[in-house]
N, CA and C atoms of all chains as a GROMACS GRO file, in nm:
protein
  600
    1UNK      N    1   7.336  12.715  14.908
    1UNK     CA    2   7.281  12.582  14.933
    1UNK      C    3   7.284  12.498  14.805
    2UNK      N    4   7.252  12.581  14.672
    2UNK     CA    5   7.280  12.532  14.558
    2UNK      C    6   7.420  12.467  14.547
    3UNK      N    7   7.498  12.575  14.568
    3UNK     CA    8   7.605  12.482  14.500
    3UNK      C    9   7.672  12.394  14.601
    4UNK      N   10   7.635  12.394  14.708
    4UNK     CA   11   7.682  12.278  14.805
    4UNK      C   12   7.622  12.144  14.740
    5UNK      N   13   7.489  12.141  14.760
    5UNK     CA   14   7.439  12.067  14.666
    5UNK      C   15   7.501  11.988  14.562
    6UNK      N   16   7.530  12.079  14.439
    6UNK     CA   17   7.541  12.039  14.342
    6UNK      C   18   7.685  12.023  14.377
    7UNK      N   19   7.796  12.037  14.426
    7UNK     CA   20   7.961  12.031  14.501
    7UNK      C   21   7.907  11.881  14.540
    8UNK      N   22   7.850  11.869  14.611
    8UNK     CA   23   7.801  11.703  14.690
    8UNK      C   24   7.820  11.578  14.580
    9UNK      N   25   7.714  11.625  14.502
    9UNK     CA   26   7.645  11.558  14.400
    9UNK      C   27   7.792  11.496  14.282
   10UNK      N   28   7.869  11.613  14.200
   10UNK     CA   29   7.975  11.587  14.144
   10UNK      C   30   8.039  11.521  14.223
   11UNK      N   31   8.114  11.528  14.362
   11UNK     CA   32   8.206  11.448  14.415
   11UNK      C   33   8.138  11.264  14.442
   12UNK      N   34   8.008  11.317  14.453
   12UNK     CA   35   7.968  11.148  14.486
   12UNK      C   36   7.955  11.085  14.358
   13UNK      N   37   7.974  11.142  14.240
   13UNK     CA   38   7.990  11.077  14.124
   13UNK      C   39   8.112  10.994  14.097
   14UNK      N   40   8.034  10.882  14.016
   14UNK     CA   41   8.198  10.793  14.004
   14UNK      C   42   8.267  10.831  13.920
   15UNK      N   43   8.424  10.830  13.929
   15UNK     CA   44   8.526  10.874  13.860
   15UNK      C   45   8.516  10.730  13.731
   16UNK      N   46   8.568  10.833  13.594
   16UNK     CA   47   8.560  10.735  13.519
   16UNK      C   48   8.692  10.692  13.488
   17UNK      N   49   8.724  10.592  13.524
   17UNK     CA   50   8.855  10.494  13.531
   17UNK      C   51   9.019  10.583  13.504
   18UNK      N   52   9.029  10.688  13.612
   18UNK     CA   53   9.173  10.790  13.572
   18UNK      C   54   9.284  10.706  13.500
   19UNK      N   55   9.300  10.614  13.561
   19UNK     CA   56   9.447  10.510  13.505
   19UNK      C   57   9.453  10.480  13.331
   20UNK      N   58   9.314  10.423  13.361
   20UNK     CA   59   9.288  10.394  13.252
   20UNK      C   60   9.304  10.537  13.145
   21UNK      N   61   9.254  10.609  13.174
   21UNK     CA   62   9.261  10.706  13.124
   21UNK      C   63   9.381  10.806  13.107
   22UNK      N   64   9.443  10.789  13.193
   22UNK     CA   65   9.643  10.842  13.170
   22UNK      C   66   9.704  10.750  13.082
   23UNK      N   67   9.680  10.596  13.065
   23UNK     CA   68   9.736  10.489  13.017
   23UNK      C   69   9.721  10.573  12.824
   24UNK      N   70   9.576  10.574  12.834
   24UNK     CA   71   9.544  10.595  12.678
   24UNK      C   72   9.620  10.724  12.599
   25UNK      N   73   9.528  10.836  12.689
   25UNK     CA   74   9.585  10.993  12.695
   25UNK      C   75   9.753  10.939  12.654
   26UNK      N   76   9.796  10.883  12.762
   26UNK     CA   77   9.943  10.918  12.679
   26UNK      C   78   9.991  10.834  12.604
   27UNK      N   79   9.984  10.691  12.547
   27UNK     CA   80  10.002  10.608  12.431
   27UNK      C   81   9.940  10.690  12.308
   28UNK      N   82   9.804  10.724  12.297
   28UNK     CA   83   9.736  10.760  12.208
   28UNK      C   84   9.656  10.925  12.236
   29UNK      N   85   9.750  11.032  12.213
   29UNK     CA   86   9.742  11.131  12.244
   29UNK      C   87   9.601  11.213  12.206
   30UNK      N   88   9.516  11.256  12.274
   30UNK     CA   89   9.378  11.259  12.236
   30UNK      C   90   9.269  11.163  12.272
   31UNK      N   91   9.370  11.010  12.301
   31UNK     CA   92   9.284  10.955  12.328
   31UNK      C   93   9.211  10.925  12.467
   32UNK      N   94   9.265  10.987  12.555
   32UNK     CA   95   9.176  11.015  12.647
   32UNK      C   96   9.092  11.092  12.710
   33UNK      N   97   9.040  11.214  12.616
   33UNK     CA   98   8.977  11.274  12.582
   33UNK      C   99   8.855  11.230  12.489
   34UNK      N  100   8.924  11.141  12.418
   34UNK     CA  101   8.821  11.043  12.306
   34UNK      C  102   8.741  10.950  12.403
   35UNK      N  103   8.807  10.869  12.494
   35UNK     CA  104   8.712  10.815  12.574
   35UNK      C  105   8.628  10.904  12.657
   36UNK      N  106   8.641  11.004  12.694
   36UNK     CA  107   8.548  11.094  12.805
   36UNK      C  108   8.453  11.175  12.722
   37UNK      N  109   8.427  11.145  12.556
   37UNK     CA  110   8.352  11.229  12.488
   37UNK      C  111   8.368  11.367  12.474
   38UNK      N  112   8.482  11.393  12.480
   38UNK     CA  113   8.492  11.516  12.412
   38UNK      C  114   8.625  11.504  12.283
   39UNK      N  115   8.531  11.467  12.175
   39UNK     CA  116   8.597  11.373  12.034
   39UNK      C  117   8.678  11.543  12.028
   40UNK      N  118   8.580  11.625  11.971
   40UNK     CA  119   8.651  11.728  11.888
   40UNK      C  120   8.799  11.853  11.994
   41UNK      N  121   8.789  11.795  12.094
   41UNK     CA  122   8.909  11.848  12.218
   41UNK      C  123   8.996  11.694  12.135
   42UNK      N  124   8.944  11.617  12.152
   42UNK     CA  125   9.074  11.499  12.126
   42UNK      C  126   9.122  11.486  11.995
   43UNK      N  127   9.035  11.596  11.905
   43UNK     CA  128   9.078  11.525  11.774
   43UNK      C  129   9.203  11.664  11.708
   44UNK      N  130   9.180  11.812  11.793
   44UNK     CA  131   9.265  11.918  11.839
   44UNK      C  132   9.378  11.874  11.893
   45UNK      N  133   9.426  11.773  12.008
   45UNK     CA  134   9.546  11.727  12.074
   45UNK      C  135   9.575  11.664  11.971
   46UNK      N  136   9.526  11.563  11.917
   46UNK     CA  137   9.603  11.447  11.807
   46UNK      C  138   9.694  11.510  11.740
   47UNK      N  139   9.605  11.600  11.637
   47UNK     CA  140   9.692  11.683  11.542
   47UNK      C  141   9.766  11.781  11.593
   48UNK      N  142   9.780  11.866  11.718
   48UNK     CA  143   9.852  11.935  11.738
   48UNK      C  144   9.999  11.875  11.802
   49UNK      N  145   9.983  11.720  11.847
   49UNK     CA  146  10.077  11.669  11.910
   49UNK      C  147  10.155  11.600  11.778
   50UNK      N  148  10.079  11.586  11.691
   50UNK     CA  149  10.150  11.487  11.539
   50UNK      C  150  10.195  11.575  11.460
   51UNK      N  151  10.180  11.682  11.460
   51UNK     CA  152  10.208  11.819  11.373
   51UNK      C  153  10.344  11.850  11.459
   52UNK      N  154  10.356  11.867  11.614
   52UNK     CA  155  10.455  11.916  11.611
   52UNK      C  156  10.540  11.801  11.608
   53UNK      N  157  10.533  11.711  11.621
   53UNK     CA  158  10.642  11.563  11.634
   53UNK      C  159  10.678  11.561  11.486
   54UNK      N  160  10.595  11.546  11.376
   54UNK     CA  161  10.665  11.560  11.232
   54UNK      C  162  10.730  11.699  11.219
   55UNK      N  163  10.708  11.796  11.228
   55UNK     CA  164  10.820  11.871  11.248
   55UNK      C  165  10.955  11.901  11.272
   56UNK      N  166  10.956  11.799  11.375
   56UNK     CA  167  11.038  11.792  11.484
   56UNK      C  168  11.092  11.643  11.325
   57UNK      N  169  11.101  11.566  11.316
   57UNK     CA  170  11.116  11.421  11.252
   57UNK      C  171  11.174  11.518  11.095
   58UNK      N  172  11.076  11.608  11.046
   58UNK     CA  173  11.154  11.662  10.898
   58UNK      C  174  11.230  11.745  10.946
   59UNK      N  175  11.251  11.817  11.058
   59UNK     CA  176  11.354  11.898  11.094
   59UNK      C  177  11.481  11.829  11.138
   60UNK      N  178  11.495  11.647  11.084
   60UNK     CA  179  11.572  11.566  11.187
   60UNK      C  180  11.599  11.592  11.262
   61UNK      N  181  11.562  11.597  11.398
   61UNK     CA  182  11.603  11.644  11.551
   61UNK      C  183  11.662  11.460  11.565
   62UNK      N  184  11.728  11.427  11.596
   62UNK     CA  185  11.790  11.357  11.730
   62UNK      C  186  11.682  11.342  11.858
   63UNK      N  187  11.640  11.275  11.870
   63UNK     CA  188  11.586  11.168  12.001
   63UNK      C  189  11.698  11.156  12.114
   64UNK      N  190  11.607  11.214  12.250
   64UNK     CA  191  11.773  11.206  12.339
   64UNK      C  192  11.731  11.015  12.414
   65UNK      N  193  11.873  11.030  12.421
   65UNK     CA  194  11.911  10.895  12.449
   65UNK      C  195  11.933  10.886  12.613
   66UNK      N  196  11.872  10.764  12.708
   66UNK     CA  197  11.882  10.740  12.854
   66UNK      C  198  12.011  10.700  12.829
   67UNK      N  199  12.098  10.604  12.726
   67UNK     CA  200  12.234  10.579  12.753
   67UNK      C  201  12.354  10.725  12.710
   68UNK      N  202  12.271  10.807  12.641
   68UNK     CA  203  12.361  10.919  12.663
   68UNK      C  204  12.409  11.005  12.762
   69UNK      N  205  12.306  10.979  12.868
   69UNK     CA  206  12.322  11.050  13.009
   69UNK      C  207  12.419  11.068  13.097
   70UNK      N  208  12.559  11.077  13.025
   70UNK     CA  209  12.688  11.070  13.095
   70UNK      C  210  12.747  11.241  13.134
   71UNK      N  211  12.781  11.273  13.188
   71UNK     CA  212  12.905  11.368  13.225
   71UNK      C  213  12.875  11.456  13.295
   72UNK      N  214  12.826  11.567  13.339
   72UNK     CA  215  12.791  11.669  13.452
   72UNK      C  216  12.667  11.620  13.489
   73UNK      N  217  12.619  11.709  13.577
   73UNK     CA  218  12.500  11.687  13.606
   73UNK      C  219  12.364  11.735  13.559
   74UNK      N  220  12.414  11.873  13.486
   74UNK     CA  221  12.314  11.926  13.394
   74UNK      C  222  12.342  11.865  13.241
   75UNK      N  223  12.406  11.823  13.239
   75UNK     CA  224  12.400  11.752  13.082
   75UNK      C  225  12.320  11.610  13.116
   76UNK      N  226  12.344  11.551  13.175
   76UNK     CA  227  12.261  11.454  13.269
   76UNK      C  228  12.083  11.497  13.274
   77UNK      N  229  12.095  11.596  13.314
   77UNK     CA  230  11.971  11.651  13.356
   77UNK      C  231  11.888  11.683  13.234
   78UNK      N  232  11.942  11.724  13.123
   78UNK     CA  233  11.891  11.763  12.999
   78UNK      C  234  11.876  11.636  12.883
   79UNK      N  235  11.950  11.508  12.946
   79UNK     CA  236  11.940  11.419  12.858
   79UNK      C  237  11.841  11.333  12.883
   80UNK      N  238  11.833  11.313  13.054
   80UNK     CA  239  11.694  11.234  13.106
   80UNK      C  240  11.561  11.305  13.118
   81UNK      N  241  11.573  11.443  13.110
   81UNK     CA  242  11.461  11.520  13.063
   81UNK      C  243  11.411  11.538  12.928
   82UNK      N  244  11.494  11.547  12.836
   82UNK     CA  245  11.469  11.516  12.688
   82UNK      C  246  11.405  11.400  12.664
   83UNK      N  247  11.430  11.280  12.694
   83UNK     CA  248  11.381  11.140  12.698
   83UNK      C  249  11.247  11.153  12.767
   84UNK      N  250  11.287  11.175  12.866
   84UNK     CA  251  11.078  11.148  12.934
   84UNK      C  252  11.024  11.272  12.854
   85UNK      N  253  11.049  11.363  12.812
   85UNK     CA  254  10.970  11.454  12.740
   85UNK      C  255  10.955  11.349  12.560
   86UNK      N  256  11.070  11.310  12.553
   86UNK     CA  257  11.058  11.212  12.378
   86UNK      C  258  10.953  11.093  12.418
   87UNK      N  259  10.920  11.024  12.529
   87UNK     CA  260  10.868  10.915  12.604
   87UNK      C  261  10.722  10.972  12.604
   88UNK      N  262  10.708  11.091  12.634
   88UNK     CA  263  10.563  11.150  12.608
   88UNK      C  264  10.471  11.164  12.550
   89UNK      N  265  10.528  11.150  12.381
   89UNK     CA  266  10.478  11.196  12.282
   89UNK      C  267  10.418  11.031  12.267
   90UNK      N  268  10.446  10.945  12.356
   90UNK     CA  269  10.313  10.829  12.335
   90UNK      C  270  10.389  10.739  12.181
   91UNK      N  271  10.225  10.695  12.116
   91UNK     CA  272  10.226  10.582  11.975
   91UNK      C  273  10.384  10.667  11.915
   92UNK      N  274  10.371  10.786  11.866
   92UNK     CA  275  10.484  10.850  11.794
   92UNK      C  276  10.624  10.835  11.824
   93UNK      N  277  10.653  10.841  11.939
   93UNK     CA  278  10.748  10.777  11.968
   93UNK      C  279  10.793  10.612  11.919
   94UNK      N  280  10.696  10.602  11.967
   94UNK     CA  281  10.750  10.423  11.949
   94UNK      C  282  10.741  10.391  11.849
   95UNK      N  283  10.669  10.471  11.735
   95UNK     CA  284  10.663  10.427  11.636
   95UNK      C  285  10.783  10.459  11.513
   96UNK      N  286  10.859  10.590  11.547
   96UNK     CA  287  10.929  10.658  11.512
   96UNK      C  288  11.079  10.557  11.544
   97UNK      N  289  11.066  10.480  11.695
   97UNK     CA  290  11.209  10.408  11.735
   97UNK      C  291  11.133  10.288  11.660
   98UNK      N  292  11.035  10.254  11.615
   98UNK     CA  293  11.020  10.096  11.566
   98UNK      C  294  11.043  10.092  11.359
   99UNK      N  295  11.030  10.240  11.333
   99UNK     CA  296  11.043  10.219  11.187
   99UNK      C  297  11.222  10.275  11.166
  100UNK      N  298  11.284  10.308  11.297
  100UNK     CA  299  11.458  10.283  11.260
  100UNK      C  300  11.512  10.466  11.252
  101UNK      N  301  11.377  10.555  11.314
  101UNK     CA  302  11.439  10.718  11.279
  101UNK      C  303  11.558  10.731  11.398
  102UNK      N  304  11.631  10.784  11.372
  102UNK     CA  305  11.745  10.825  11.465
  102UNK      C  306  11.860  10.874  11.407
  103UNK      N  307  11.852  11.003  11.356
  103UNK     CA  308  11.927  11.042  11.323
  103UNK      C  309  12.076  11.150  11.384
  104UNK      N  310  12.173  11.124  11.386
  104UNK     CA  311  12.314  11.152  11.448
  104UNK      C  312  12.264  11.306  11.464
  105UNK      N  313  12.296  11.302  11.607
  105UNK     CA  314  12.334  11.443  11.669
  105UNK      C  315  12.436  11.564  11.590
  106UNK      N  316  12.385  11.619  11.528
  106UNK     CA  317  12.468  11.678  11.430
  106UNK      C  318  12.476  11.810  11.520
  107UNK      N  319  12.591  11.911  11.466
  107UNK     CA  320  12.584  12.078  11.518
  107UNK      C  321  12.502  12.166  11.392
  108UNK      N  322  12.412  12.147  11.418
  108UNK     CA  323  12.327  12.207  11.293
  108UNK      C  324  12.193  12.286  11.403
  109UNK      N  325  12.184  12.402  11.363
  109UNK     CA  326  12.051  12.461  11.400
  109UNK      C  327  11.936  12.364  11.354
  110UNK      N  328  11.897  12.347  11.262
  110UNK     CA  329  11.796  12.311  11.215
  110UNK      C  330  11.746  12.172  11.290
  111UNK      N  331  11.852  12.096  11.323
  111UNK     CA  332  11.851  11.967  11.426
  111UNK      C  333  11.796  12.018  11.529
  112UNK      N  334  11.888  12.097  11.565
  112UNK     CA  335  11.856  12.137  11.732
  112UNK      C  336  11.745  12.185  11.788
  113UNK      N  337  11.661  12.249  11.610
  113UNK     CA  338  11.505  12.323  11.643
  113UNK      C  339  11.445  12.152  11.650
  114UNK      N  340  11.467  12.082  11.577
  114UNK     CA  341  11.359  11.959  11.553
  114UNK      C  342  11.369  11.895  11.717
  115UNK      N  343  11.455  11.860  11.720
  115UNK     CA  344  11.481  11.796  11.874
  115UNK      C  345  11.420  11.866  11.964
  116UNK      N  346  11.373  11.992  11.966
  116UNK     CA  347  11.305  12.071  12.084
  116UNK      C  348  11.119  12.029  12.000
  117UNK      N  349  11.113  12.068  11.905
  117UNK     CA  350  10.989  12.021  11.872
  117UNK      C  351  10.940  11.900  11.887
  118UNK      N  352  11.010  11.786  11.895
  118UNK     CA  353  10.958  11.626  11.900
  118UNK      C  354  10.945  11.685  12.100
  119UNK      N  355  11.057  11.706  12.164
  119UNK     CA  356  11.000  11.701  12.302
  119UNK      C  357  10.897  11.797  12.321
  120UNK      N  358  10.860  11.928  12.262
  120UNK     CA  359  10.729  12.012  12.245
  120UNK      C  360  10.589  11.929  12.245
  121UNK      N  361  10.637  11.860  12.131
  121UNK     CA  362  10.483  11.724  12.129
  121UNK      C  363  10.475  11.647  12.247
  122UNK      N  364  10.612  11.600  12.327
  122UNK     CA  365  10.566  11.513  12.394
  122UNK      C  366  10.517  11.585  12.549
  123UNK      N  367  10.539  11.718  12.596
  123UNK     CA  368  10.513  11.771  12.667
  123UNK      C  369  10.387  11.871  12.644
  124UNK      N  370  10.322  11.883  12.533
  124UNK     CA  371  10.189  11.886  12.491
  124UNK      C  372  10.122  11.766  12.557
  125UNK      N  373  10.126  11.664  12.497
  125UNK     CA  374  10.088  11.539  12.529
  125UNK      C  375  10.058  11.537  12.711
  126UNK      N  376  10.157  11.594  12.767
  126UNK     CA  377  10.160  11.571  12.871
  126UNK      C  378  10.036  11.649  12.985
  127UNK      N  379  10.028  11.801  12.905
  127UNK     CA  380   9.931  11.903  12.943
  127UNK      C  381   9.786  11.840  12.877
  128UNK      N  382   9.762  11.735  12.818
  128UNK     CA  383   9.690  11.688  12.753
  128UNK      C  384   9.584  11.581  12.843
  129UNK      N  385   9.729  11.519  12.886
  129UNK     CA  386   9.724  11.410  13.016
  129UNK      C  387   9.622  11.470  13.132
  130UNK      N  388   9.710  11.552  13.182
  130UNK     CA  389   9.688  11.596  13.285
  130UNK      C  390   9.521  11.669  13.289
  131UNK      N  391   9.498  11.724  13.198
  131UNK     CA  392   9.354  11.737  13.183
  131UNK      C  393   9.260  11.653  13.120
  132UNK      N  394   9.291  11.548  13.069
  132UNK     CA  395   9.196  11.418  13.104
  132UNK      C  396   9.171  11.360  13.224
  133UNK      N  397   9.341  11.356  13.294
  133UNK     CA  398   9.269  11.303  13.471
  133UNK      C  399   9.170  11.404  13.497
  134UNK      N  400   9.124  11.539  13.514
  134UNK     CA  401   9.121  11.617  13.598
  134UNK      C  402   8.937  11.610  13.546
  135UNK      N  403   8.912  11.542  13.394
  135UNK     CA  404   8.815  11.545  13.369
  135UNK      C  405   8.714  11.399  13.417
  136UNK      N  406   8.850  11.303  13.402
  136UNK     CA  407   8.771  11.188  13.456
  136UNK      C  408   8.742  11.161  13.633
  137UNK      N  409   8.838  11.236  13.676
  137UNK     CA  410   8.811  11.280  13.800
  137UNK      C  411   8.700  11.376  13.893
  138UNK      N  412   8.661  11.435  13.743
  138UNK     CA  413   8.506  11.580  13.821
  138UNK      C  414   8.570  11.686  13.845
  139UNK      N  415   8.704  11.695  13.841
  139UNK     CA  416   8.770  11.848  13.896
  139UNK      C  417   8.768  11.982  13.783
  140UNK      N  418   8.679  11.925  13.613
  140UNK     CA  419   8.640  11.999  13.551
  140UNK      C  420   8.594  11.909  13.445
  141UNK      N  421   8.509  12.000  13.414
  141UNK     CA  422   8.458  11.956  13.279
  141UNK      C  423   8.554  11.942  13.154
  142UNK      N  424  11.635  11.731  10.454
  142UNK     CA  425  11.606  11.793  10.548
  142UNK      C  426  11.520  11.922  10.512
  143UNK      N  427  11.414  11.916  10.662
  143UNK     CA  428  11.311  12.043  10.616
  143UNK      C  429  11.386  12.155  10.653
  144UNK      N  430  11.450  12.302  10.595
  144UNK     CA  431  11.504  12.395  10.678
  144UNK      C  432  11.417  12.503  10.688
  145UNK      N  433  11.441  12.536  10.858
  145UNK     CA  434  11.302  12.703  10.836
  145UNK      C  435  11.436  12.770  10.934
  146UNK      N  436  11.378  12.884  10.900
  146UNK     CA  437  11.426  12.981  10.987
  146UNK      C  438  11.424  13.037  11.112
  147UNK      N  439  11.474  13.070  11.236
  147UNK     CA  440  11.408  13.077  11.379
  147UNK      C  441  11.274  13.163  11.345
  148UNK      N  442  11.272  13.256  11.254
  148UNK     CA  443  11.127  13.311  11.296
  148UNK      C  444  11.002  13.213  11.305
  149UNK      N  445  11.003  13.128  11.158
  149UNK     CA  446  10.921  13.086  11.081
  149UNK      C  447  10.936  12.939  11.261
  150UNK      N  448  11.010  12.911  11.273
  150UNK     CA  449  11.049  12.794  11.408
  150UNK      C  450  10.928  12.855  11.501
  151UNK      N  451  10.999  12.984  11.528
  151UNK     CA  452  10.895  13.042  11.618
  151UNK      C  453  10.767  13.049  11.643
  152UNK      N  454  10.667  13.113  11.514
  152UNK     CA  455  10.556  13.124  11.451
  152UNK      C  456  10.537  13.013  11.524
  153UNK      N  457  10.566  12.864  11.437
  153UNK     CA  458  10.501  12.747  11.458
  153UNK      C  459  10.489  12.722  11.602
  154UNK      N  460  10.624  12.713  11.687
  154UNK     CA  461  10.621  12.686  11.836
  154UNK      C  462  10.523  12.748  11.896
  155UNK      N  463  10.490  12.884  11.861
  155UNK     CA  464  10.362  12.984  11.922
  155UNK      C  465  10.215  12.910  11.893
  156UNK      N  466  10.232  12.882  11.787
  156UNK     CA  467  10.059  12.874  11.697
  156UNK      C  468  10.060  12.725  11.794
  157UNK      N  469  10.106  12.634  11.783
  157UNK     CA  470  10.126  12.501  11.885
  157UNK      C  471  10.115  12.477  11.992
  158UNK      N  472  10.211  12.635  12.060
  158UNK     CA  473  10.181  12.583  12.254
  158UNK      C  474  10.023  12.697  12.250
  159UNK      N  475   9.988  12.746  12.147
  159UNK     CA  476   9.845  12.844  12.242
  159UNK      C  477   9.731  12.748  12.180
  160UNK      N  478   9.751  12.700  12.108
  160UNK     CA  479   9.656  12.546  12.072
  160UNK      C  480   9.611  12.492  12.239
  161UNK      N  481   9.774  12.441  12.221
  161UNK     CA  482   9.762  12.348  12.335
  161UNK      C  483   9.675  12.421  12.499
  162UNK      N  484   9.774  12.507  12.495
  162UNK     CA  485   9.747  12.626  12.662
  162UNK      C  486   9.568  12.649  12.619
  163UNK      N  487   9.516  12.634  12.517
  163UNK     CA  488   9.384  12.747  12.518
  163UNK      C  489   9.301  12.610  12.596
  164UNK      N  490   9.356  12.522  12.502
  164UNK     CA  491   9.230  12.383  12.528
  164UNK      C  492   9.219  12.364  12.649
  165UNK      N  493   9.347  12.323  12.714
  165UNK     CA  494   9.378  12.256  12.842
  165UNK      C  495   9.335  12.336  12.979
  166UNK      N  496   9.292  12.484  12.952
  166UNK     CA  497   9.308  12.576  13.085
  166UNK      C  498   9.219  12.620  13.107
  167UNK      N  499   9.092  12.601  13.012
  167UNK     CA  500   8.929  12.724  13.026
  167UNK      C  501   8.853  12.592  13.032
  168UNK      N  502   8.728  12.663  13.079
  168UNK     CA  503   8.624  12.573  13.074
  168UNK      C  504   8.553  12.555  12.947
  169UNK      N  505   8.508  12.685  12.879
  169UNK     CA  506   8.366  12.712  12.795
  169UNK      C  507   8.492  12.710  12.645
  170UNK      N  508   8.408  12.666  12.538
  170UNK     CA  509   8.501  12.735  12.382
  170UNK      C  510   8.526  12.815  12.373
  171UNK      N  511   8.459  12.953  12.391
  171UNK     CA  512   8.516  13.107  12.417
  171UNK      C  513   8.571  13.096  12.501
  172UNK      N  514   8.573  13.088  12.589
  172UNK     CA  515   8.727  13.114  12.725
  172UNK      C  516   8.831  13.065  12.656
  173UNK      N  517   8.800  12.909  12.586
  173UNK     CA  518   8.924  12.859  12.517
  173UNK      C  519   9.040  12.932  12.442
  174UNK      N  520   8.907  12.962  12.284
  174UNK     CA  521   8.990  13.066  12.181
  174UNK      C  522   9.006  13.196  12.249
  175UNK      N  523   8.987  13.245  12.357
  175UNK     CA  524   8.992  13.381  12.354
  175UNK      C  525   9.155  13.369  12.425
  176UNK      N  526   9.188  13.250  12.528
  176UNK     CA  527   9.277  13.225  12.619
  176UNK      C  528   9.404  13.205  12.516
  177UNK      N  529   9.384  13.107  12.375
  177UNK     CA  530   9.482  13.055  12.299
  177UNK      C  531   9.539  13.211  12.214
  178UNK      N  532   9.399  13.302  12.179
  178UNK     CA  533   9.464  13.381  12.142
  178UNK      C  534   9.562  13.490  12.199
  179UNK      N  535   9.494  13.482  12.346
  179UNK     CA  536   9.582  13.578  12.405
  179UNK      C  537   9.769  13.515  12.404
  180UNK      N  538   9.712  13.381  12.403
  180UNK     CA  539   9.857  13.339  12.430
  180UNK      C  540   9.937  13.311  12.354
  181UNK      N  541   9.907  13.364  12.237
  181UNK     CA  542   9.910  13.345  12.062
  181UNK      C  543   9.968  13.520  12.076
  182UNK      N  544   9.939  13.598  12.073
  182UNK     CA  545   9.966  13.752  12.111
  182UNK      C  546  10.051  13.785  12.201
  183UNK      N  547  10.090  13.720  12.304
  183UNK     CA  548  10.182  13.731  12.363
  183UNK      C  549  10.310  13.688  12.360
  184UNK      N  550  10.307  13.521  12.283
  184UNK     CA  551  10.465  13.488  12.180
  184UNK      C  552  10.484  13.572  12.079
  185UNK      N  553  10.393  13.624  12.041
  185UNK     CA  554  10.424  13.710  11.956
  185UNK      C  555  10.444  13.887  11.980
  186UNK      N  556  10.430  13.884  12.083
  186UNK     CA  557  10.482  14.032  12.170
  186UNK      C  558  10.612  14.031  12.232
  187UNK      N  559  10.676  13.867  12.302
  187UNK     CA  560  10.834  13.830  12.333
  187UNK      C  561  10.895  13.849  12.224
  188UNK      N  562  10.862  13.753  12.064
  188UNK     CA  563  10.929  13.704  11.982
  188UNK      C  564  10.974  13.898  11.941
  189UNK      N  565  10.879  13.957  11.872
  189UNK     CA  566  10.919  14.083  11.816
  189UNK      C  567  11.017  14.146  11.926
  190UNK      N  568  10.972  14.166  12.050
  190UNK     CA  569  10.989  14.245  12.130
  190UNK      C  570  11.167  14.198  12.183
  191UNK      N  571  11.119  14.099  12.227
  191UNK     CA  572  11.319  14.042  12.205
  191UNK      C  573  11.426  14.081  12.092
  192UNK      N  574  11.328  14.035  11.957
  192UNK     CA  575  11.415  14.043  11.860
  192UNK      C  576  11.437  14.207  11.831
  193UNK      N  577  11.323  14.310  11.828
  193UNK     CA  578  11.375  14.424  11.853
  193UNK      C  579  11.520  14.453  11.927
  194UNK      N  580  11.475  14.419  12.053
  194UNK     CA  581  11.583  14.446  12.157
  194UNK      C  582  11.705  14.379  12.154
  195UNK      N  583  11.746  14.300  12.072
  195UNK     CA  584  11.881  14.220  12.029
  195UNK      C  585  11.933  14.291  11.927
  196UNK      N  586  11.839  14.329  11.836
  196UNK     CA  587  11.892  14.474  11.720
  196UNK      C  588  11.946  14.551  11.760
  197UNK      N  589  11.887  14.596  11.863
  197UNK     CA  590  11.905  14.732  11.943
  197UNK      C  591  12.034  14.717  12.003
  198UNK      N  592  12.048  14.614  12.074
  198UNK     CA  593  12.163  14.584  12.186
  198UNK      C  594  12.256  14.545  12.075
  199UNK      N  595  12.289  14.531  11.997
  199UNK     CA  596  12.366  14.491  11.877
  199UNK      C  597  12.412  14.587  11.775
  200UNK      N  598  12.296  14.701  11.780
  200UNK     CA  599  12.352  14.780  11.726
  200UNK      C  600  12.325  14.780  11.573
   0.00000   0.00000   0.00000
């Protein structure tokens, strides 16, 4: 009876603004976690999403490109998936295409690790997301 | 350019996604760290355990 109760009670609670809250979460990684008060969970995503994106930036990885998306269908598939995963990583991104980083697709290991690390951050980011909706929603704490 | 090595690549990729996996999946702080570590112990049970087995298969 308790926890029907208290099941009642959470769902009739108002959701605190999800959109709003995916909008932030993923521009400003942490930060929608920062709005729902849980600073020190948001201040864990920040740095773990900026840690691996500079990584990824001194390891020069290459940023995949939507106009690179030409020729099979899995090369296709890996180039528009790279992008919404580079698109993820939020402020860093844009900030990274607004100060001019883009460095040439080289055959170098060391590229090829960075380029998986910048999309690592942005698909962090994304698991990041997804549990801010779930918090501004009541589906957990 | 920064250069590391796949292990040292590795390490980091591990210590990063069980960050991430611990926060995002438990409720309580202990469920958290206990979840990140497990999942911290377990890249690191593939990473050896592969790389063993590529020695091996290699000869």
């Amino acid at each position: 009876m308790m926890s029907v109760t208290s099941t009642g009670a959470a769902a009739a609670a108002p959701t605190r603004f999800p959109f709003l809250t995916i909008a932030i979460a993923w521009l400003i990684p942490g930060g929608g976690h920062f709005l729902l008060g849980r600073r020190g969970r948001a201040a864990i995503i920040f740095c773990s999403v900026l840690l691996a994106f500079l990584i990824g930036v001194m390891m020069r990885g290459p940023l995949f490109q939507l106009s690179g998306a030409s020729g099979d269908v899995l090369s296709r598939l890996i180039q528009i998936g790279g992008f919404i995963g580079n698109l993820a990583a939020g402020i860093f991104y844009f900030a990274a295409v607004l100060l001019g980083y883009g460095p040439p697709d080289q055959a170098s290991h060391t590229a090829d690790y960075g380029s998986k690390f910048i999309v690592m951050a942005g698909l962090m980011n994304l698991l990041a997301i997804v549990d801010a909706y779930e918090i501004a929603t009541h589906q957990k704490e | 350019m920064w250069k590391l090595d796949h292990f040292e690549v590795s390490i980091l990729f591990a210590l990063l996604a069980s960050v991430i996996l611990g926060l995002v999946t438990k409720r309580t702080d202990r469920e958290r760290l206990r979840y990140g570590l497990y999942c911290f112990g377990c890249f690191m049970l593939a990473l050896f355990g592969i790389g063993w087995f590529m020695k091996l298969l290699h000869g």
